[in-house]
PATORDO-204933 format. One line per 8 residues: for each residue x, y, z of C-alpha. Coordinates in Angstrom, 1 decimal, always signed. Layout:
BEGIN
X Y Z ~ ... .
END
This chain:
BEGIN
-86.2 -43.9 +24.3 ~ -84.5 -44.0 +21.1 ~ -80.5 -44.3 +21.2 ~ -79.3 -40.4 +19.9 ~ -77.0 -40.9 +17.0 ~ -73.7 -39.7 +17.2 ~ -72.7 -36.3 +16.4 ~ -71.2 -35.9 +13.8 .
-67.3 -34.4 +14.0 ~ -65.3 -32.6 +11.2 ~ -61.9 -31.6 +11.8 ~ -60.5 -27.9 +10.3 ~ -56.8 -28.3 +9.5 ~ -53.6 -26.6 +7.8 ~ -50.7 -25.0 +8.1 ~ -50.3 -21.2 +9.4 .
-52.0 -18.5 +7.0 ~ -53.4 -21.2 +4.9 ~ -56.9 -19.8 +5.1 ~ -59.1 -22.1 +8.3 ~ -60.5 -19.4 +10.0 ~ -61.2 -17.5 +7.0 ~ -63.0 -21.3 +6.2 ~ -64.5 -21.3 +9.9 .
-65.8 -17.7 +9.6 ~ -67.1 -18.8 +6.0 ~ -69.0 -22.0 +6.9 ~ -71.0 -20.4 +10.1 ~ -72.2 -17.3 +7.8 ~ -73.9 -20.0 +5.7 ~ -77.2 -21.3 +5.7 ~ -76.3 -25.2 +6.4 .
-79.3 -26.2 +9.0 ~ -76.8 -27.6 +11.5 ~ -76.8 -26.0 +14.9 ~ -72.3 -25.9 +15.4 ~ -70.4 -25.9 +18.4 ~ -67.0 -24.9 +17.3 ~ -63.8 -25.6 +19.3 ~ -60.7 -23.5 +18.6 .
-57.4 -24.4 +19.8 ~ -55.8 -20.4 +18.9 ~ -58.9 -18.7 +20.7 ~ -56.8 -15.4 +21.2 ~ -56.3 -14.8 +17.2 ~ -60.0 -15.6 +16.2 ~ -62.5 -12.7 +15.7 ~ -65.4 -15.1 +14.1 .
-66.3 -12.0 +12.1 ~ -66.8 -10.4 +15.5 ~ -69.7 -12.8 +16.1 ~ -68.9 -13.1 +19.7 ~ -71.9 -12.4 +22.0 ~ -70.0 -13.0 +25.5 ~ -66.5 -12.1 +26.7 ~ -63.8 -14.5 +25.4 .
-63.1 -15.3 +28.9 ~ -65.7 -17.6 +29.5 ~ -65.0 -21.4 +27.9 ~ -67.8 -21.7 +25.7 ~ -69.1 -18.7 +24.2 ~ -72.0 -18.8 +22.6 ~ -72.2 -16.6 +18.8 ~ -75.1 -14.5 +17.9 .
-76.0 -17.1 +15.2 ~ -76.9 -19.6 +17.7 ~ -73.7 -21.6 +17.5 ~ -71.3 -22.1 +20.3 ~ -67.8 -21.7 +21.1 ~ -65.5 -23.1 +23.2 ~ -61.8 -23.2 +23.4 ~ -59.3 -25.9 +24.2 .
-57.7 -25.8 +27.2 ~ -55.9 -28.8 +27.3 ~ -57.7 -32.2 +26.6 ~ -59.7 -32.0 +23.8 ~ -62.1 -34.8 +25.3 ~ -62.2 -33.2 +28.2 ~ -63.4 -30.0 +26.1 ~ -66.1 -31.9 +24.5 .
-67.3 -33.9 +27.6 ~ -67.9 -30.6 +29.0 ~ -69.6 -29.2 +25.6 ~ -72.3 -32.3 +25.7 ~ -72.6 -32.1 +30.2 ~ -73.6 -28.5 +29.5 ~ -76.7 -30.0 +28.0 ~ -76.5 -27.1 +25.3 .
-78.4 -27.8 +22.0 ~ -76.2 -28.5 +19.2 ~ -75.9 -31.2 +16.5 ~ -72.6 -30.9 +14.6 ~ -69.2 -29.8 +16.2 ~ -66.0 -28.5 +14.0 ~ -62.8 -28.1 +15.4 ~ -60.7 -25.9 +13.9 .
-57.0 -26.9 +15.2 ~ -53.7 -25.2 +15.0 ~ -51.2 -24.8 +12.1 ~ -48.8 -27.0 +13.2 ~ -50.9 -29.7 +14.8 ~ -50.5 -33.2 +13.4 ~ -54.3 -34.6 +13.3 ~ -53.2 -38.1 +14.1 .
-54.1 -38.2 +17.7 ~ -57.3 -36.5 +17.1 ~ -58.2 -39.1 +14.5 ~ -57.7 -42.0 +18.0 ~ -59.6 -39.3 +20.4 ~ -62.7 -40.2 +18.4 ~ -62.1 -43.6 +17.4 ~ -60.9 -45.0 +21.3 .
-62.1 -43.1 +23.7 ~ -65.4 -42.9 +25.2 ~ -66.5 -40.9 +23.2 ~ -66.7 -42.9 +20.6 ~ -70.0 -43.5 +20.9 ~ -71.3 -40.1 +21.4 ~ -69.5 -38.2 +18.7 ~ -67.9 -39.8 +15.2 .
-64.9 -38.5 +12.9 ~ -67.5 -37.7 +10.1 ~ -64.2 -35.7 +8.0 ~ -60.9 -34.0 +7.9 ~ -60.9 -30.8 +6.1 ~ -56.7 -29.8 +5.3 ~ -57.0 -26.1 +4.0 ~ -53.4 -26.0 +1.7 .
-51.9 -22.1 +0.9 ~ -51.3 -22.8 -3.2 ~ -48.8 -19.9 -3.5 ~ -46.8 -21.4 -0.2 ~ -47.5 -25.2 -0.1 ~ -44.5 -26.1 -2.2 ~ -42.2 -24.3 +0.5 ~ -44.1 -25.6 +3.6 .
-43.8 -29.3 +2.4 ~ -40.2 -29.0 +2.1 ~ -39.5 -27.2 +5.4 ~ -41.2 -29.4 +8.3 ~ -43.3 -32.3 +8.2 ~ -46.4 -30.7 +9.4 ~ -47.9 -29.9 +6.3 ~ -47.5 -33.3 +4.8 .
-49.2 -34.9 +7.7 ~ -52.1 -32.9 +7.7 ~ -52.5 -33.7 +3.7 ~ -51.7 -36.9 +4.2 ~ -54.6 -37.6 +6.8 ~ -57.0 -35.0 +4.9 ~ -60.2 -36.5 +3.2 ~ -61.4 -33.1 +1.3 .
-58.5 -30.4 +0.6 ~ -59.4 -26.8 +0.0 ~ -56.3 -25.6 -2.3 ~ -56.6 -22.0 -1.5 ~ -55.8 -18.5 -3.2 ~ -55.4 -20.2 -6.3 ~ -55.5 -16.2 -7.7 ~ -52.2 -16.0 -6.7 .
-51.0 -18.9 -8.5 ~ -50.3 -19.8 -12.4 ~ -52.4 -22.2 -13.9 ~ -49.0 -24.3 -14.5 ~ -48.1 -23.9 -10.7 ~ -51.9 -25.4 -9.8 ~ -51.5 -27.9 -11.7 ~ -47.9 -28.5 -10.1 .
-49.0 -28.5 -6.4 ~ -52.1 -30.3 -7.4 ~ -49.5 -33.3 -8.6 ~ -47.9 -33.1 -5.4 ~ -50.8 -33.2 -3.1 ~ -52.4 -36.3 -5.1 ~ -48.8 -38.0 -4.3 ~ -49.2 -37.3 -1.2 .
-52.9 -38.7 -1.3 ~ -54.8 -40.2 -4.0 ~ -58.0 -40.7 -1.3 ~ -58.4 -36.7 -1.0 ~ -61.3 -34.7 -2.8 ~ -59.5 -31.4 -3.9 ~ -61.3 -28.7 -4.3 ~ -59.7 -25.2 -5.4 .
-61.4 -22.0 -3.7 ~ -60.6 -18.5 -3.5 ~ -60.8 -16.8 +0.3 ~ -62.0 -20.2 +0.9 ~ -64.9 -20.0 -0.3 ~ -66.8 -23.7 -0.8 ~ -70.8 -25.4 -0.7 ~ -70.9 -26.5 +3.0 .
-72.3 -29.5 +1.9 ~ -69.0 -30.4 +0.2 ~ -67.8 -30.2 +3.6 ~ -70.5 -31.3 +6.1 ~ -72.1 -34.7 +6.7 ~ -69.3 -36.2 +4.2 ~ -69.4 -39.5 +6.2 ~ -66.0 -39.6 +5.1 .
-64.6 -42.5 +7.2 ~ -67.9 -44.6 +7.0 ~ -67.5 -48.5 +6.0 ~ -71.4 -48.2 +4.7 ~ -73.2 -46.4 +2.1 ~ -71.4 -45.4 -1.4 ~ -67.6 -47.4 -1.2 ~ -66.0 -45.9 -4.4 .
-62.0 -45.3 -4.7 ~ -62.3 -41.7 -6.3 ~ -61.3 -41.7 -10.5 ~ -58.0 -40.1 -9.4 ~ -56.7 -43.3 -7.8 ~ -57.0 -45.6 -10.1 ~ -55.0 -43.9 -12.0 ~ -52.1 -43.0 -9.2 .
-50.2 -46.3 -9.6 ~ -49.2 -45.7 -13.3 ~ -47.5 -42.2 -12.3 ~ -46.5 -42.6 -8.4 ~ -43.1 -41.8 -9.2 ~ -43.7 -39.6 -12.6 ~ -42.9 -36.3 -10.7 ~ -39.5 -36.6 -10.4 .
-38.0 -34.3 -13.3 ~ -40.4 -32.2 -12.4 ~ -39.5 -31.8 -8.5 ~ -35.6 -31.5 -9.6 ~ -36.7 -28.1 -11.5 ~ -36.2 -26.7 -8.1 ~ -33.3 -26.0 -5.8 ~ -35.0 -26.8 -2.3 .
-35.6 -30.0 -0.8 ~ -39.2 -31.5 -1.0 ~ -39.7 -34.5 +1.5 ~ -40.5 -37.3 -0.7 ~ -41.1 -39.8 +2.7 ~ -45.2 -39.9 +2.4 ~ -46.2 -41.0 -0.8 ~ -49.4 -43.0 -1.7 .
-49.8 -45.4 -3.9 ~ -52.5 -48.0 -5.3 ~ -53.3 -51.8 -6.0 ~ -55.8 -53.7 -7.7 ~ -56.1 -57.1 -8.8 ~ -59.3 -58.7 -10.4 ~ -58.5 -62.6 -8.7 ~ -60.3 -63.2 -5.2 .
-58.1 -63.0 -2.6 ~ -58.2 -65.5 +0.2 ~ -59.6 -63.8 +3.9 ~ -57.4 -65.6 +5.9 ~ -54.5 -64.8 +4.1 ~ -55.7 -60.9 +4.0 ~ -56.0 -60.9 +7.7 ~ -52.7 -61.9 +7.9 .
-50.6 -60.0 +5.4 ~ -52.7 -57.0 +7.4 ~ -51.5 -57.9 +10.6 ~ -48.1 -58.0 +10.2 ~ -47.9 -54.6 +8.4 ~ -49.3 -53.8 +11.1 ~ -46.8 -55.0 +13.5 ~ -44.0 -53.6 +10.8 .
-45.3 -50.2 +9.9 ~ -47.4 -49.0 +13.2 ~ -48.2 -45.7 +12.8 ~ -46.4 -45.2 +9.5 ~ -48.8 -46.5 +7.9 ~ -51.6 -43.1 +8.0 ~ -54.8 -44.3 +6.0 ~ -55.9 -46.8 +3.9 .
-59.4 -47.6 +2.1 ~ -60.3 -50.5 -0.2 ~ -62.7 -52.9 -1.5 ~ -61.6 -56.7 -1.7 ~ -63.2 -59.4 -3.9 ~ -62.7 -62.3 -1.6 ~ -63.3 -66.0 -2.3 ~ -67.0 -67.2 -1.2 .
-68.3 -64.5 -0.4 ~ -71.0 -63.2 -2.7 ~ -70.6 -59.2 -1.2 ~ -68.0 -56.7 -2.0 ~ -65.5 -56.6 +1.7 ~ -64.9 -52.5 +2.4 ~ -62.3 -51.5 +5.0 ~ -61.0 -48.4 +6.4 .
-58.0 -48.2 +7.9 ~ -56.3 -45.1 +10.1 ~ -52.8 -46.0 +11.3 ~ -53.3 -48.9 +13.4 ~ -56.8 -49.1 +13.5 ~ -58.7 -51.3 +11.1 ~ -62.4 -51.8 +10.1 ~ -63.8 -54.2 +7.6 .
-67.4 -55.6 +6.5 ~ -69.4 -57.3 +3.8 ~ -70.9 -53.9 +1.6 ~ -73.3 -54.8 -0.6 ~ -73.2 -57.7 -3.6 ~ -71.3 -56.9 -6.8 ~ -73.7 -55.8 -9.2 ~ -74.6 -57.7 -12.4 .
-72.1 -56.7 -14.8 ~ -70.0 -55.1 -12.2 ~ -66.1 -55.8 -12.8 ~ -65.3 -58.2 -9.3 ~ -61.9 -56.3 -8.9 ~ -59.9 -55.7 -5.0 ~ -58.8 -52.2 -4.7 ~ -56.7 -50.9 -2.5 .
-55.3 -47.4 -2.0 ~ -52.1 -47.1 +1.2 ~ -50.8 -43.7 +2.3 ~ -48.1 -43.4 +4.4 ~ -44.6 -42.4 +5.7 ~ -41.5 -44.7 +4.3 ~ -43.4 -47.7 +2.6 ~ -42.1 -50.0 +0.8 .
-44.5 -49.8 -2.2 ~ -42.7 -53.2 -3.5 ~ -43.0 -55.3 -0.6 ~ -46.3 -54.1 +0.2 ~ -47.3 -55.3 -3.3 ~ -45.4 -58.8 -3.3 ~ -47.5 -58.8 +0.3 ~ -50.9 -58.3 -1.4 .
-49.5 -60.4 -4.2 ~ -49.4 -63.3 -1.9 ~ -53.5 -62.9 -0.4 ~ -54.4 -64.3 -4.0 ~ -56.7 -67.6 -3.3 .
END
């Protein structure tokens, strides 16, 4: 018998009003070919385009499309332990959480629990409200966190903003992070294949920093004229920033300088992606990295012709971009 592969996970997030459901109700009228189980942490305030086929009571409902539905009531691994016992067919599960939930912990749920070889984080999808983002960011930290961990962001009702304002909160989301494919939708509406099977936190296949990154480092701090334009405080504590250096770096020296940011930042630090070049080694080294969690590999070799640069993109709460480069600056064989 051949080992299942694991299901693949993606993660619904943003803050109150920004448009999931509206995404939920969106994704499961579409034509994608997966077979969903969906898990809602607000069950009470979801209609699913009154799709529901069985009284709400029940804690997985099945939808008249085929999909199912259950509801979290506490543990969310106890919640999908019971979704796979029930032996019900399904190959994809999105989770749509509430507006003020901070995806961190989910992002562990999946990567150390025992689960973890049953199900895998394939992407986080942060829905952002472009009329109300500005405000949000500045009054709780919720917002940023869920941008900050986000690796596609749906910047929603752009009708209801300028062009000039888009641009604006666009600025601010890409300082928050440069990793993120934005995408700007209206009733959020989006291709489900820009949001399923993204294999988003995968250390194989295509390892590319997206465009927007490498440009990042030149302007990390170029938005502060703009931001004093306005009169309310915007919470400038998770930034991201980028490094690259076209020398191989020494492993052992890597490792190192990893570990004890690591042991400095913790959790502070919330994800980080990169490519190294590293001495003796004739394949490109990809890691991904959530909080405190690392993985690295050999990729693939560098292709003929192929600038042999490292590349490195951190995002996270209170870093000290200089240090963390003098760090970096050190793992140079």
């Amino acid at each position: 018998m051949t080992k299942r592969d694991p299901i693949p996970v993606t993660v619904l997030t943003g803050f109150l009003g920004a448009g999931k459901t509206t995404l939920l109700n969106h994704l499961l009228s579409q034509n994608h070919g997966y077979k969903c189980a969906i898990i809602i942490n607000e069950f009470g305030a979801i209609s699913i385009d009154n799709q529901l086929v069985v009284g709400v009571d029940e804690e997985i409902v099945e939808l008249n499309n085929g999909c199912l539905c259950c509801r979290v009531r506490g543990d969310l691994i106890k919640s999908l332990q019971g979704l796979m016992q029930k032996q019900k067919r399904f190959d994809y599960v999105l989770i749509e959480t509430t507006g003020l939930a901070d995806p961190s912990p989910l992002v562990h749920t999946f990567k150390a629990s025992d689960l973890a070889d049953k199900m895998r984080l394939d992407g986080i999808i942060t829905v952002a409200d472009a009329r109300h983002l500005e405000k949000e960011l500045a009054d709780g930290p919720e917002p940023t966190a869920q941008l900050a961990f986000a690796d596609v962001v749906l910047l929603n009702k752009t009708d209801l903003v300028s062009p000039d304002q888009l641009k604006h909160v666009e600025a601010r989301i890409r300082k928050i992070n440069s990793l993120a494919t934005i995408h700007r939708t209206l009733n959020s509406q989006i291709d489900p294949a820009k949001i399923f099977n993204l294999k988003a936190r995968e250390l194989a296949g295509n390892f590319t920093l997206p465009e927007s990154a490498t440009h990042e480092h030149s302007h990390t701090h170029g938005d502060h004229d703009h931001d004093r334009e306005h009169h309310h405080h915007h919470d400038e504590s998770v930034t991201s920033f980028y490094l690259s250096d076209d020398r191989p770096l020494d492993l052992k020296k890597v490792e190192a300088w990893l570990s004890e940011l690591i042991r400095e930042l913790g959790s502070n630090i919330y994800r980080t992606k990169g490519i190294l070049q590293i001495q003796g080694q004739a394949k490109r080294v990809v890691f991904q990295g959530v909080q405190t969690m690392f993985d690295a590999k050999p990729d693939r070799l560098w292709n003929v012709g192929e600038k042999k640069v490292s590349q490195m993109v951190f995002i996270g709460k209170d870093l000290d971009e200089a240090k963390i480069r003098r760090g970096f600056s050190t793992c140079i064989a």
